[in-house]
Backbone of each chain as ProteinMPNN parsed JSONL, in Angstrom:
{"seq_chain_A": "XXXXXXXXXXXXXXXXXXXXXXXXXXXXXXXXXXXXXXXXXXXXXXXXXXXXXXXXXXXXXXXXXXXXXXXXXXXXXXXXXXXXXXXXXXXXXXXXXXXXXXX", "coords_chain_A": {"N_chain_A": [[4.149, 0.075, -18.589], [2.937, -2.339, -16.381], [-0.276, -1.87, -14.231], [0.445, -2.981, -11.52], [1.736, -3.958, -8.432], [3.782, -6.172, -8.362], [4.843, -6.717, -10.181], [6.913, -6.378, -13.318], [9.631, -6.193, -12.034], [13.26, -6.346, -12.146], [15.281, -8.945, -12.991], [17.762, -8.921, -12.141], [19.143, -6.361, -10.114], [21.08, -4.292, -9.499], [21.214, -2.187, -8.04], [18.49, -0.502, -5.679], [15.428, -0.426, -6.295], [13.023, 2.653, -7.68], [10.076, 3.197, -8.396], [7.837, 5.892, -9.167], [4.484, 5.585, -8.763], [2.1, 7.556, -8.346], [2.165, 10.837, -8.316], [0.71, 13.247, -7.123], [0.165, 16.585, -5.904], [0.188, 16.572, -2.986], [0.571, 14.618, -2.266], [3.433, 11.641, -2.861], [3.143, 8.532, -4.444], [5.454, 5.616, -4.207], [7.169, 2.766, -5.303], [9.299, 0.673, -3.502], [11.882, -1.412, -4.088], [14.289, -3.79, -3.18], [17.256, -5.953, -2.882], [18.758, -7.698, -0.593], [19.735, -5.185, -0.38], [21.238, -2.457, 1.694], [21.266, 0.869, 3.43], [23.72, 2.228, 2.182], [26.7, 2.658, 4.874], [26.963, 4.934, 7.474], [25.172, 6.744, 6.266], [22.04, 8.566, 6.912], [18.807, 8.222, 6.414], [16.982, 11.756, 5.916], [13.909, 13.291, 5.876], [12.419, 15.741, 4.515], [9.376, 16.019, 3.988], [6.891, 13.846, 5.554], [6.617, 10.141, 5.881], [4.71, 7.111, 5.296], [5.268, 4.024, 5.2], [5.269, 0.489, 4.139], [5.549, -2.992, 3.678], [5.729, -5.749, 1.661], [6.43, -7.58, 0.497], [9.042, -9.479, 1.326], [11.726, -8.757, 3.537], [13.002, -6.947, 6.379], [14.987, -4.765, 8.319], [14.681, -1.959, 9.886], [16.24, 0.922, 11.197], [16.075, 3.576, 13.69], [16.779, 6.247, 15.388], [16.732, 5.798, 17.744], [15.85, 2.694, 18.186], [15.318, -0.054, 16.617], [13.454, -1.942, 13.808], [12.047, -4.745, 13.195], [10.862, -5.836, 10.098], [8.345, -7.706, 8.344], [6.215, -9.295, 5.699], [3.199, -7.054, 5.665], [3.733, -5.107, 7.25], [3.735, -1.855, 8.71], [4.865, 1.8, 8.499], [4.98, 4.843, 10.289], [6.918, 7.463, 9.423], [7.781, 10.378, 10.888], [8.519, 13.906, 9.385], [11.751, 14.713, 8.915], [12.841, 12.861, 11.47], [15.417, 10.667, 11.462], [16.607, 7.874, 9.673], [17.465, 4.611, 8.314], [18.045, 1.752, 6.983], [19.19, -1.19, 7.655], [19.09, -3.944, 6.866], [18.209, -5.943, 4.396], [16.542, -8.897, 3.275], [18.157, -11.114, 1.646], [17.427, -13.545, 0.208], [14.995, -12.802, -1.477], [13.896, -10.758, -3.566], [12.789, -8.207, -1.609], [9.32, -5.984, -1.221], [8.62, -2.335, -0.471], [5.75, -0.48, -0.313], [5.772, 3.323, -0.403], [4.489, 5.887, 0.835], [4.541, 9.44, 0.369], [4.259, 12.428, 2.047]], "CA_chain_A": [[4.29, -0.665, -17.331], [2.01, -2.658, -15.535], [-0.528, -1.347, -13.027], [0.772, -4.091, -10.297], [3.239, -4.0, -7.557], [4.769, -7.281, -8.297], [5.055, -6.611, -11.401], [7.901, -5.758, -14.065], [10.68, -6.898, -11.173], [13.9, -7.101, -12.975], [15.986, -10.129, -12.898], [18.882, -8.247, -11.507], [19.064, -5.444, -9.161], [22.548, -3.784, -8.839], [20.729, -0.837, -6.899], [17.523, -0.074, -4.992], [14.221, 0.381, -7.835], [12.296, 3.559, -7.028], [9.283, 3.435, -9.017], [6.762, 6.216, -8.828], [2.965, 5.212, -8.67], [1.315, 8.526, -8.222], [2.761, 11.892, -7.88], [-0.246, 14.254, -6.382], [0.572, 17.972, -5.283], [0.632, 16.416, -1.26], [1.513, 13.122, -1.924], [4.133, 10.606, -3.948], [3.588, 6.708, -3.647], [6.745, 4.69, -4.871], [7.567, 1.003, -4.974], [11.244, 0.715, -3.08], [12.676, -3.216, -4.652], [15.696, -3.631, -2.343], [17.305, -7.359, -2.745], [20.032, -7.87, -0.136], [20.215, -3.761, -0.274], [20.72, -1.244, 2.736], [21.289, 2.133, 3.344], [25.132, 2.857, 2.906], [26.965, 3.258, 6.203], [26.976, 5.778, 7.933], [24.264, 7.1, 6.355], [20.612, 8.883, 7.788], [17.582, 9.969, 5.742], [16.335, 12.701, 6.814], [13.504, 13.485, 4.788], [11.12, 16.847, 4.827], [8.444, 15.051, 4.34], [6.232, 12.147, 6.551], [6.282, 8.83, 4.873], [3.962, 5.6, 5.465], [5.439, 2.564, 4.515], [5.106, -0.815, 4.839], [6.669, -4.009, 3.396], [4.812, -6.068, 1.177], [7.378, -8.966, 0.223], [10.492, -9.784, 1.828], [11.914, -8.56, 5.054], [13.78, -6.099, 5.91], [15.329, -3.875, 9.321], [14.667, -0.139, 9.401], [16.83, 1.557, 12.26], [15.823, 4.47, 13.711], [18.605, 6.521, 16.19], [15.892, 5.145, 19.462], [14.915, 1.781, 18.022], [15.349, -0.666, 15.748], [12.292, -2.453, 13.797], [11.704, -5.686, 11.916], [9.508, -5.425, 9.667], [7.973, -8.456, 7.469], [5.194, -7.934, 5.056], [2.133, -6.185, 6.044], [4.305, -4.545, 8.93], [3.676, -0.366, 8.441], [5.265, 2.469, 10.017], [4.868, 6.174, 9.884], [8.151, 8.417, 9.635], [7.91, 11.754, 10.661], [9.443, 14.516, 8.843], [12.999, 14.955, 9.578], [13.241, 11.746, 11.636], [16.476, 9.806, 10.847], [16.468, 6.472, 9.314], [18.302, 3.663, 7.861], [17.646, 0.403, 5.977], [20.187, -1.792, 8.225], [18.826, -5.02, 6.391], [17.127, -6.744, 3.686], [16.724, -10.221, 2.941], [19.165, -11.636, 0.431], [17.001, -14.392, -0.144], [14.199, -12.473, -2.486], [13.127, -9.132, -3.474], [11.435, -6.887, -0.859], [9.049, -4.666, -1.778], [7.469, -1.573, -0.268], [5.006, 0.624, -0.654], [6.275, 4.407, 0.151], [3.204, 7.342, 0.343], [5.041, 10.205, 0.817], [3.531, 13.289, 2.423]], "C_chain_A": [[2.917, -1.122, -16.865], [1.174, -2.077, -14.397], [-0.371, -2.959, -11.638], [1.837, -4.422, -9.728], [4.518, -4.756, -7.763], [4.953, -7.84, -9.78], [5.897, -5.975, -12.515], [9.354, -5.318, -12.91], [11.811, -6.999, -12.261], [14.505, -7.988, -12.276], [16.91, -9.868, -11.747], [18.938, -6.706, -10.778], [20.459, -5.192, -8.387], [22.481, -2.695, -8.081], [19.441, -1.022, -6.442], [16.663, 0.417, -6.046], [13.6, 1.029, -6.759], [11.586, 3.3, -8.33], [8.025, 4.365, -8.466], [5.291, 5.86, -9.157], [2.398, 6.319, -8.957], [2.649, 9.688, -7.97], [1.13, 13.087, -8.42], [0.604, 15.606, -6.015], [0.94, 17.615, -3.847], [0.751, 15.245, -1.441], [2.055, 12.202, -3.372], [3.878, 9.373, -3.39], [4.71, 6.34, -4.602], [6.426, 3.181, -4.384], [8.793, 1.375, -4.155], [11.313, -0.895, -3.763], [14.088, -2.909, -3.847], [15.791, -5.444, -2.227], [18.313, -7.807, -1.924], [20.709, -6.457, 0.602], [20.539, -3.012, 1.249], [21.792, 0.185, 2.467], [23.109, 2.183, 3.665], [25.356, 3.525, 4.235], [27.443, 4.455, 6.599], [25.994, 6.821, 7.477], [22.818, 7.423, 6.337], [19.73, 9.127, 6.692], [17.305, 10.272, 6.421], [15.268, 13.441, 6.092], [12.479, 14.856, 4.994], [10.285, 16.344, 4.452], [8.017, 13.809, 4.978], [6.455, 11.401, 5.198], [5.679, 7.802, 6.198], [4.608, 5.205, 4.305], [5.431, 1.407, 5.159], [5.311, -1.9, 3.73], [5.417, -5.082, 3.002], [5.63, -7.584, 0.44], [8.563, -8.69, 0.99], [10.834, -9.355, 3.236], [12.95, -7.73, 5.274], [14.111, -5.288, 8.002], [16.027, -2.715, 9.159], [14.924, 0.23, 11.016], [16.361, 3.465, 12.125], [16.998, 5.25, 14.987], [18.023, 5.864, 17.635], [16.116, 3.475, 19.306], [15.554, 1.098, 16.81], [14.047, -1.536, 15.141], [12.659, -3.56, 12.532], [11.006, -5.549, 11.372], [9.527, -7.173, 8.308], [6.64, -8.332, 6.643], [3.909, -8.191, 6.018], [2.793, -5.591, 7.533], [4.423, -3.019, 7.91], [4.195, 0.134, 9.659], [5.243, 3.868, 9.142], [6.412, 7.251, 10.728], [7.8, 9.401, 9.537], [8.632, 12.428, 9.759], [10.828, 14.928, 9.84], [13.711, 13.678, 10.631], [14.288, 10.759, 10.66], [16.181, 8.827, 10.89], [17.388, 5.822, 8.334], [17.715, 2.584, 7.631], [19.083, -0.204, 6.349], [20.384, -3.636, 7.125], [18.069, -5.421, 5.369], [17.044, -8.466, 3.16], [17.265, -10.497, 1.854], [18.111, -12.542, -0.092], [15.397, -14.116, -1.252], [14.308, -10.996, -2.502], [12.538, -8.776, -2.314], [11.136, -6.052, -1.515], [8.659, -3.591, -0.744], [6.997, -1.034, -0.87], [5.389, 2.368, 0.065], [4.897, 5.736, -0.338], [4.19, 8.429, 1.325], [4.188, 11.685, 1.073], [3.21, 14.499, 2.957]], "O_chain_A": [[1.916, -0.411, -16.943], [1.87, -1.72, -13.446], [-1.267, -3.653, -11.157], [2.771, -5.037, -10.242], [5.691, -4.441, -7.562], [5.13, -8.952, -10.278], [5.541, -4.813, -12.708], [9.964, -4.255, -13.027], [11.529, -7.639, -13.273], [14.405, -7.992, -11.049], [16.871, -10.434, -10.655], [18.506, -5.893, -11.596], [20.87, -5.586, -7.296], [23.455, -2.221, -7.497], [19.053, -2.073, -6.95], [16.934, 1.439, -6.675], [13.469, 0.665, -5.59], [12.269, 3.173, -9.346], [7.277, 3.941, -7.586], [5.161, 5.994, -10.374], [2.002, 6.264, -10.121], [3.778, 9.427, -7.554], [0.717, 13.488, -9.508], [1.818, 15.469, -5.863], [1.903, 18.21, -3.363], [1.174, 14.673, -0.437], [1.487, 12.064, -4.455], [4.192, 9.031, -2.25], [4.769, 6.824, -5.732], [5.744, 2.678, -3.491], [9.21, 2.529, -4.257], [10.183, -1.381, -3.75], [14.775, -1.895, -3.973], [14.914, -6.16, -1.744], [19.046, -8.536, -2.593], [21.557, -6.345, 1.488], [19.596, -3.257, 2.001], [22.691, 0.407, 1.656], [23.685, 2.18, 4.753], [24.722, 4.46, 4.724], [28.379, 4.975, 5.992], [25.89, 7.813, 8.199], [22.156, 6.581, 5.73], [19.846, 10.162, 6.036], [17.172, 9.739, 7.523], [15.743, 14.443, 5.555], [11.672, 14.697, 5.911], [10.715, 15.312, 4.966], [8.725, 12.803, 4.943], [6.478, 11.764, 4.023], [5.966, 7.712, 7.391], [4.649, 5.589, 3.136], [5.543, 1.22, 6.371], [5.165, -1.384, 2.622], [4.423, -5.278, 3.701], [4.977, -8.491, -0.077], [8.932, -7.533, 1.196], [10.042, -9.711, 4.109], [13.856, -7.7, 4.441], [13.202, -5.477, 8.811], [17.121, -2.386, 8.699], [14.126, -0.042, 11.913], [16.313, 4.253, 11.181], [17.992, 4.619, 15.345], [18.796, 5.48, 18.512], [16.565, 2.915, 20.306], [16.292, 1.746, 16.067], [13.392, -1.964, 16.092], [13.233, -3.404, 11.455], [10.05, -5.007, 11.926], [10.495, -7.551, 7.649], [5.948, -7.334, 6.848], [3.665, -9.109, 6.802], [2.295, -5.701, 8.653], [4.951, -2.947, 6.8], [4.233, -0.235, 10.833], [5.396, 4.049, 7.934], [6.736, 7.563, 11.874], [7.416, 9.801, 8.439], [9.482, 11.756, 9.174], [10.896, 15.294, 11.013], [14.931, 13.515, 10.624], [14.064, 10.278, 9.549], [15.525, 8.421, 11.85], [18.048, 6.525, 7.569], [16.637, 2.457, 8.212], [20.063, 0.077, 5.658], [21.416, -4.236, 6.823], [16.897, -5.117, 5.588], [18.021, -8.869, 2.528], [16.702, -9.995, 0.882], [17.831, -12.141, -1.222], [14.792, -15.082, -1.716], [14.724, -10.245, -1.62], [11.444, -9.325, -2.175], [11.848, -5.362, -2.244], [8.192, -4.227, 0.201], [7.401, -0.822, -2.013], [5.165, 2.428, 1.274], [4.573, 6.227, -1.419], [4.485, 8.327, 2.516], [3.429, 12.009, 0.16], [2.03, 14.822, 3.091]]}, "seq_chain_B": "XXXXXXXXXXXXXXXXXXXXXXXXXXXXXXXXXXXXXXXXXXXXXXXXXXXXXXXXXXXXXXXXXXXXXXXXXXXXXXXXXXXXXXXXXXXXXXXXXXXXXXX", "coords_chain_B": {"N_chain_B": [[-3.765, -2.038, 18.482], [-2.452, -4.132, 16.451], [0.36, -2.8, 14.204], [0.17, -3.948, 11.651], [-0.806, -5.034, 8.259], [-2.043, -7.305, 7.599], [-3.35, -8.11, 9.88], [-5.331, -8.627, 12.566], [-7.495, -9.143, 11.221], [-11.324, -9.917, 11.304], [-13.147, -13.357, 12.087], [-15.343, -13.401, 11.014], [-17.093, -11.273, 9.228], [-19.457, -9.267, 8.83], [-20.366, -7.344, 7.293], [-18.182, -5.167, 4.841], [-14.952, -4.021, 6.34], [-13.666, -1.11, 7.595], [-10.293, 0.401, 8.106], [-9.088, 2.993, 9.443], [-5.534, 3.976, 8.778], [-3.907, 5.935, 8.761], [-4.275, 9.615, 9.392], [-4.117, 12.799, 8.018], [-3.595, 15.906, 7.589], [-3.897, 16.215, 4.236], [-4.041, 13.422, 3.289], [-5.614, 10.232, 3.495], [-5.227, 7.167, 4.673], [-6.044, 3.656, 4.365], [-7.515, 1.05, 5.489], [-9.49, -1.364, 3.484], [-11.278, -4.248, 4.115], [-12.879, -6.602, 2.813], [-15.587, -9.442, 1.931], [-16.648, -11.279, 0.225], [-18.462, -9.184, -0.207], [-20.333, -6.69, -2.075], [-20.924, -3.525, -3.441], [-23.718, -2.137, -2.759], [-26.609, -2.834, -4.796], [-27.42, -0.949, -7.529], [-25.896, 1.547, -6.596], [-23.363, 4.394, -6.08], [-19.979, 4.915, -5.684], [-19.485, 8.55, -5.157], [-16.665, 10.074, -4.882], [-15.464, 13.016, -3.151], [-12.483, 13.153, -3.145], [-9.642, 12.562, -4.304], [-8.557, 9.176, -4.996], [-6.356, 6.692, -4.166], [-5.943, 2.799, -5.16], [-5.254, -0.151, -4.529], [-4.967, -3.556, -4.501], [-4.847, -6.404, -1.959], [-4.293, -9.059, -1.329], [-6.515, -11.578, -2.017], [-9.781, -10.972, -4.313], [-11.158, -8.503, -7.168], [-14.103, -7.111, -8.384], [-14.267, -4.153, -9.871], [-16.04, -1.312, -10.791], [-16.657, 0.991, -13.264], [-18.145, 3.645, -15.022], [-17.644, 3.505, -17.493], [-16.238, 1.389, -17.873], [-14.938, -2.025, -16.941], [-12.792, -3.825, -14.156], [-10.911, -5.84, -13.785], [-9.443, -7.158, -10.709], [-6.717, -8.286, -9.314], [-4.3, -9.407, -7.014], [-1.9, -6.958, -5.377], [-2.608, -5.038, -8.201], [-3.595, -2.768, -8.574], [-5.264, 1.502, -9.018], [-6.184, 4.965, -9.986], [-8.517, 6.45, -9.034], [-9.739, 9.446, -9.889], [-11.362, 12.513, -8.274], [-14.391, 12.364, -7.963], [-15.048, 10.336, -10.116], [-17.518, 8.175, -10.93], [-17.984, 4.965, -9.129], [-18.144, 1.157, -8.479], [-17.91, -1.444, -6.37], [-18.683, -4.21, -7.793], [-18.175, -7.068, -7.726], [-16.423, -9.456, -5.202], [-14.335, -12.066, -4.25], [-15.686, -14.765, -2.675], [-14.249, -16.793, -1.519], [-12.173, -16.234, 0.176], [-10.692, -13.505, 2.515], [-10.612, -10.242, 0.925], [-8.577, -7.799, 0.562], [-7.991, -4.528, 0.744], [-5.446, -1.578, 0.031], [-6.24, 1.787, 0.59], [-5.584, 5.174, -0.32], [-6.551, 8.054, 0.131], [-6.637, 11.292, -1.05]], "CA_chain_B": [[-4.025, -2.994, 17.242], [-0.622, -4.484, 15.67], [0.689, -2.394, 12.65], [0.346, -5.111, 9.879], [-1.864, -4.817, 7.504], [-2.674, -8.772, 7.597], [-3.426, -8.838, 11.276], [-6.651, -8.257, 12.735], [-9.172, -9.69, 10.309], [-12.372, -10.477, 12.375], [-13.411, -14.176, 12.039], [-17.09, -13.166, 10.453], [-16.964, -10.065, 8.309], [-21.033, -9.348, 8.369], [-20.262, -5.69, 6.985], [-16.884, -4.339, 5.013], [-14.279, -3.475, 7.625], [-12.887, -0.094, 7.058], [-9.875, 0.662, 9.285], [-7.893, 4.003, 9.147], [-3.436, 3.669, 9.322], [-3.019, 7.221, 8.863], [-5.154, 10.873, 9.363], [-2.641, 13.824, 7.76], [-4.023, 16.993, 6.489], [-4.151, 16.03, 3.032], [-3.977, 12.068, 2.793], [-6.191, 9.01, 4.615], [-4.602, 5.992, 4.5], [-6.84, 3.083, 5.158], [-7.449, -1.1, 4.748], [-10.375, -2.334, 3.768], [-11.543, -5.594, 3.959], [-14.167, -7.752, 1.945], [-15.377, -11.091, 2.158], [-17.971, -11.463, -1.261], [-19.152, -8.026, -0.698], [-20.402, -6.043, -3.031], [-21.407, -2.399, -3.203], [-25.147, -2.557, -3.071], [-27.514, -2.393, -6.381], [-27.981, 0.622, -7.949], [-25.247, 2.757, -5.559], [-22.018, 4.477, -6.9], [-19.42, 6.038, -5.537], [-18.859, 9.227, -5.482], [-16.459, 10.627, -3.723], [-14.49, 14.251, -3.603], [-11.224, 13.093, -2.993], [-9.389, 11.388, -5.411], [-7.808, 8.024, -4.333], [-5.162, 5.537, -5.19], [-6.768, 2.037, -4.194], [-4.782, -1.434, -4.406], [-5.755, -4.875, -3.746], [-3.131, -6.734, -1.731], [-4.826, -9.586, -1.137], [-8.102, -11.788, -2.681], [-9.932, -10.364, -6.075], [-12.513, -8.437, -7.125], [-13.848, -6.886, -9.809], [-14.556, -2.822, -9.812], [-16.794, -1.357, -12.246], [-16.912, 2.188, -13.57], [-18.976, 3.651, -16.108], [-17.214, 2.946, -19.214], [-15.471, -0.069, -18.545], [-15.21, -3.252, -15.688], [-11.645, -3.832, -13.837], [-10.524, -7.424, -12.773], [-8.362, -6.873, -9.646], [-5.922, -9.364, -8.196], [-3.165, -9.184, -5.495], [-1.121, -6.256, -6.439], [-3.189, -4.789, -8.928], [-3.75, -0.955, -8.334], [-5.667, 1.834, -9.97], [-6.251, 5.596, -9.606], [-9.48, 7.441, -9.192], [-9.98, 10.546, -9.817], [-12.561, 12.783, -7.741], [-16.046, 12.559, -8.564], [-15.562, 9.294, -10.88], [-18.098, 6.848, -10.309], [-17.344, 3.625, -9.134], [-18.453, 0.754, -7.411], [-17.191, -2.78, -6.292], [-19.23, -5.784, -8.344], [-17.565, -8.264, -6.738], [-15.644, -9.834, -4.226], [-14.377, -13.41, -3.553], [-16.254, -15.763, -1.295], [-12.993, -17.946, -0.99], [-11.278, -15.292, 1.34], [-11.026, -11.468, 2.364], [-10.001, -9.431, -0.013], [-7.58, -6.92, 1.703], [-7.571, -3.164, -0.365], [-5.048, -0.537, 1.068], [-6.851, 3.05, -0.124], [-4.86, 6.292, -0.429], [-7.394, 9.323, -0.393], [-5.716, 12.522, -1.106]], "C_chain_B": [[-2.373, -2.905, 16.183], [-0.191, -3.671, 14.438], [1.021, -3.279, 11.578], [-1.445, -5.344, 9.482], [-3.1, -5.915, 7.188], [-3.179, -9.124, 8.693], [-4.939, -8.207, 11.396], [-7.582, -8.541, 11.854], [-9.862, -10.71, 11.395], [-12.456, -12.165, 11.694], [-14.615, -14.341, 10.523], [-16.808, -11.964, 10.165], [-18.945, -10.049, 7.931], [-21.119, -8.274, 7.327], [-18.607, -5.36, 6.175], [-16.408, -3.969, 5.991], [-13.24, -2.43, 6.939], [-11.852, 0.6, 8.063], [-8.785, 2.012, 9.284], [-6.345, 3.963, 9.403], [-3.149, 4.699, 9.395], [-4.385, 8.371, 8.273], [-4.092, 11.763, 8.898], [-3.658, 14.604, 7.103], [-4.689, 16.761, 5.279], [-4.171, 14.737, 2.36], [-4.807, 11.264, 4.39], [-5.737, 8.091, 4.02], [-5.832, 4.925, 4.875], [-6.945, 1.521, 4.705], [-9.077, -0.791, 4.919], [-11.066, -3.852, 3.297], [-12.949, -6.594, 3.245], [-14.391, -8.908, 1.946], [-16.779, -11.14, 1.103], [-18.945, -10.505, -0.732], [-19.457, -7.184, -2.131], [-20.814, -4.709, -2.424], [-23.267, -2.384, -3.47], [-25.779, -1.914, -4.392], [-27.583, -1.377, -6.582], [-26.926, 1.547, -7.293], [-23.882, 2.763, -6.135], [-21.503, 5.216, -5.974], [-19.418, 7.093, -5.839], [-17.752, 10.459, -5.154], [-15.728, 12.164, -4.174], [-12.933, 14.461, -3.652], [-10.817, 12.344, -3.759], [-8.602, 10.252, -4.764], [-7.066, 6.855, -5.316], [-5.744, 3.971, -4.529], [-5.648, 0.786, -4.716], [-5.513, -2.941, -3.477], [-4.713, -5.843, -3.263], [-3.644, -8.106, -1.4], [-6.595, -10.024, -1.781], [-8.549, -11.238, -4.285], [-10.943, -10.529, -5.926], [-12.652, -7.766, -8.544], [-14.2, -5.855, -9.438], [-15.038, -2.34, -10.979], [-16.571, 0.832, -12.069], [-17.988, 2.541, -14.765], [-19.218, 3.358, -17.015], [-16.413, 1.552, -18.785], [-15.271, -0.8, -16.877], [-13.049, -3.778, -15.536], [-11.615, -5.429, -13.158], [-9.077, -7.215, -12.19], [-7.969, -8.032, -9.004], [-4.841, -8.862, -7.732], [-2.186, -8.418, -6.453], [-1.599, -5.145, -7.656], [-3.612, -2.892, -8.325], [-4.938, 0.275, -9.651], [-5.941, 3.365, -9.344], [-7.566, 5.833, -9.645], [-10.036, 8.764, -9.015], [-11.554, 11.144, -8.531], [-13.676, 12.497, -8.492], [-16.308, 11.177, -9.798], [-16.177, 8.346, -10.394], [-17.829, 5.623, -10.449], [-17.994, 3.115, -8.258], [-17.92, -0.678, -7.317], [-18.472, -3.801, -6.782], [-19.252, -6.747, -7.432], [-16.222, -8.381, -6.075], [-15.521, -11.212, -4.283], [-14.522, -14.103, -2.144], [-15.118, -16.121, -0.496], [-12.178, -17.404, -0.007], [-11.569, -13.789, 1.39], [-10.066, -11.323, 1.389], [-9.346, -7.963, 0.311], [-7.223, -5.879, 0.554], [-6.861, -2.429, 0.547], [-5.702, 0.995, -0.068], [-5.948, 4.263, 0.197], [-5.532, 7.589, -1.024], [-6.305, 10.53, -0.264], [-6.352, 13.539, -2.121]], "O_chain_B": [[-1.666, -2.089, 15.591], [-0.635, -4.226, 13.433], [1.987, -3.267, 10.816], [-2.532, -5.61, 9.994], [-4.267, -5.79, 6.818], [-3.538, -10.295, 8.813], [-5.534, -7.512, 10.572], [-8.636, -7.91, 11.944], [-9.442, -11.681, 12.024], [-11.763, -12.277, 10.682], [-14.649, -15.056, 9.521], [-16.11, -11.429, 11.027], [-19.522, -10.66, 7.032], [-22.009, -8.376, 6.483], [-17.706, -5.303, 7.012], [-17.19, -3.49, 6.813], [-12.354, -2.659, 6.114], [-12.358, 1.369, 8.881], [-7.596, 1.768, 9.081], [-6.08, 3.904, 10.604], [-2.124, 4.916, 10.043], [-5.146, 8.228, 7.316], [-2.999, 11.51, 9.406], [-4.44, 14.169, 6.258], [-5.886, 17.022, 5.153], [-4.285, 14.675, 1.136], [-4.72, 11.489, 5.597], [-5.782, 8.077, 2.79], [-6.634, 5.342, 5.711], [-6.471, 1.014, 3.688], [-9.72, -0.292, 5.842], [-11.227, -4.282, 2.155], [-13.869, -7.115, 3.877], [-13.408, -9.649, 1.961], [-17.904, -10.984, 1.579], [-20.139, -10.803, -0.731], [-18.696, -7.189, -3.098], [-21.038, -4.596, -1.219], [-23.779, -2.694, -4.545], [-25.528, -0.815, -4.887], [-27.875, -0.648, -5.634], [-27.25, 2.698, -7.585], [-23.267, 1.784, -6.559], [-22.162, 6.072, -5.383], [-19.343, 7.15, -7.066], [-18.071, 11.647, -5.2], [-15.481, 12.425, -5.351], [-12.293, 15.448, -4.016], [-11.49, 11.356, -4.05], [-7.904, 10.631, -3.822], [-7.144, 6.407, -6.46], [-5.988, 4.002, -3.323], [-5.129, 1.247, -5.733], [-6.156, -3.184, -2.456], [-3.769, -6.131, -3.999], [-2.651, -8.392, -0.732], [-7.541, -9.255, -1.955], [-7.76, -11.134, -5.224], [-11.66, -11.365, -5.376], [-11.86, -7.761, -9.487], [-14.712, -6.042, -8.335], [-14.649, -2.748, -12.073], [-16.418, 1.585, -11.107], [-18.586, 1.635, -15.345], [-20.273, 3.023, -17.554], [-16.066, 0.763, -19.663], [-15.444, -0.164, -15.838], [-12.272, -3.978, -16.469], [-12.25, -5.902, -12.216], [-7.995, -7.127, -12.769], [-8.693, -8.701, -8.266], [-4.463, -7.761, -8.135], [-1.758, -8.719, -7.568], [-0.711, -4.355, -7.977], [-3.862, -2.452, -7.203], [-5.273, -0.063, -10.786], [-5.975, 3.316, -8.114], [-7.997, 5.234, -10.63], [-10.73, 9.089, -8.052], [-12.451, 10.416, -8.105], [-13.671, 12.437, -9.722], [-17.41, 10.972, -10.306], [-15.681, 7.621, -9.532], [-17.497, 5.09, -11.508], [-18.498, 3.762, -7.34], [-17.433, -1.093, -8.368], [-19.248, -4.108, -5.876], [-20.089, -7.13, -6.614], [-15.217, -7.696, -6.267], [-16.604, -11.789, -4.378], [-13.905, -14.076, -1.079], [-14.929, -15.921, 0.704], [-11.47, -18.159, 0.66], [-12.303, -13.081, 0.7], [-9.071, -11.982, 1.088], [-10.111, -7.011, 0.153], [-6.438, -6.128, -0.36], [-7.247, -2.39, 1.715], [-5.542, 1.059, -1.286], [-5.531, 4.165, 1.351], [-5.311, 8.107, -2.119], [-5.35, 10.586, 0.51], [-5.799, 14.615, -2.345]]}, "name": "protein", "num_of_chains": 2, "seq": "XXXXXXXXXXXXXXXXXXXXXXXXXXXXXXXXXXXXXXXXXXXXXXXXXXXXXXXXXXXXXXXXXXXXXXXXXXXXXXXXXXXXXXXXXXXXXXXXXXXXXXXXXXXXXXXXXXXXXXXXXXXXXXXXXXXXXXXXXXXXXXXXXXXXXXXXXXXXXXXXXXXXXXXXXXXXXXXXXXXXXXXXXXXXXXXXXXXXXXXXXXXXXX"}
């Protein structure tokens, strides 16, 4: 594989690509590729670990149970641990990517 | 200061702009910015933390001991602790926008 984000994309995307980058003892980065994707309804992550991410192609709305957030790229946000979340949206119209440092 | 990673670039960049997104125990998150910087003559990194560095934006070139890296948008690379490194170059034509991931 390529070392480059926007790189080795497949064509087709019948699920959500997780690609790991790094896996450290205190932290994982991933790609997320989500084309159209969101978070089956009804449900939350809830993750024991923080994550920073932030959106690096495409566009996308990440619900939180307070708030809702657009996010387009270079838009970051830091999820606590255990904080619920959802992936309400992604743009049909290309790939989104993020970047996910998990922590 | 807006959470996007594209916002806030000063006008005039006299100096690298190094801006922290995230302090955690065991990870710094951080942008920084270049505009045909280089790392000055003779001076290497070296740092104790190892870091994940990406270039999301612009192109440069990064040099290590044994061998010279040509970085464009997307482009990623790990570095271990204590390997020396330093940035060559930078393009004039715009900033060159790195997100860094010490850990």
């Amino acid at each position: 594989m390529s070392n480059n984000l926007f790189a080795d994309l497949p064509p087709d995307l019948p699920a959500e690509l997780f690609t790991a980058f790094l896996e450290a003892p205190h932290v994982r980065i991933e790609r997320i590729v989500s084309h159209g994707h969101s978070t089956p309804a009804g449900f939350w992550y809830e993750q024991k670990q923080s994550e920073w991410v932030i959106v690096l192609q495409g566009a996308a709305r990440l619900a939180f149970e307070d708030r809702v957030m657009e996010m387009r790229s270079g838009d970051f946000v830091t999820i606590p641990a255990l904080v619920r979340h959802r992936v309400e949206w992604t743009t049909p119209d290309e790939p989104t990517i993020w970047l996910a440092v998990h922590y």
